[in-house]
C-alpha positions in Angstrom: 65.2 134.5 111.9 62.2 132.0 112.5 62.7 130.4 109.6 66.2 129.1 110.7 64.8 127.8 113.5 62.1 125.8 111.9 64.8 125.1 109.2 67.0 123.7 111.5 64.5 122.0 113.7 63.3 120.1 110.7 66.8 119.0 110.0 67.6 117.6 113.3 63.7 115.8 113.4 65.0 114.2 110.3 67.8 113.2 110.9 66.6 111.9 114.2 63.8 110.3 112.2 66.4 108.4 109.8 68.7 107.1 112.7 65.5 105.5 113.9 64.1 104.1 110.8 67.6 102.7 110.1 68.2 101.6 113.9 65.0 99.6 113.7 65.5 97.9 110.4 69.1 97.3 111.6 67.9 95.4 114.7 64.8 93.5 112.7 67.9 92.5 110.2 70.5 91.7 113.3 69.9 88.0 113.9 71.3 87.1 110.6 73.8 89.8 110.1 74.8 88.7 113.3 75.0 84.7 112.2 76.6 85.1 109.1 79.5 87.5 111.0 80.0 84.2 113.9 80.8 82.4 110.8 83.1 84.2 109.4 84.5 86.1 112.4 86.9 84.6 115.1 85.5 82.9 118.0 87.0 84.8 120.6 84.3 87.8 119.8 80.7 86.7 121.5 77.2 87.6 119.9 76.8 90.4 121.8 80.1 92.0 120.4 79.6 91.3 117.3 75.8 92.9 117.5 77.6 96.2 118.5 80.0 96.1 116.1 77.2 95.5 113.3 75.4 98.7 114.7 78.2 100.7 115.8 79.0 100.1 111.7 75.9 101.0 110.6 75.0 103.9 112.7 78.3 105.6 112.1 77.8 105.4 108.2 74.5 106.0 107.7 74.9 109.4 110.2 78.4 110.4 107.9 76.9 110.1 105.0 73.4 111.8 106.1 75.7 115.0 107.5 77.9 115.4 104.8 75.1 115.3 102.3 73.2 117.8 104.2 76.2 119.7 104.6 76.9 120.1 101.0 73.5 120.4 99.5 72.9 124.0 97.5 70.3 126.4 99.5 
């Protein structure tokens, strides 16, 4: 029964541990993400919408994906 909790501690450290890695390369990468989307995007959405949008995108695929892979794996 410890080993489930140390099993399942680990998971959520890493998968706390990939949303950070992947929020900080998301924000170092932002500026032009963001640039290149005020192009491209209407001008009625401002900068700082279009940043949360971007991240709000990122976070919520990177997370999916990370859960259902972890979800289906073999044990």
């Amino acid at each position: 029964m410890g080993e489930v909790t140390l099993s399942r501690r680990l998971a959520v450290f890493a998968f706390w541990l990939l949303g950070f890695g992947m929020g900080s390369i998301g924000y170092l990468s932002l500026p032009s993400i963001a640039s290149w989307f005020a192009e491209h995007v209407p001008t009625f959405l401002n900068q700082s919408v279009i940043g949360a949008l971007v991240a709000g995108i990122i976070g919520s695929a990177v997370s999916t994906f990370t859960v259902v892979t972890w979800a289906n794996r073999t044990s």
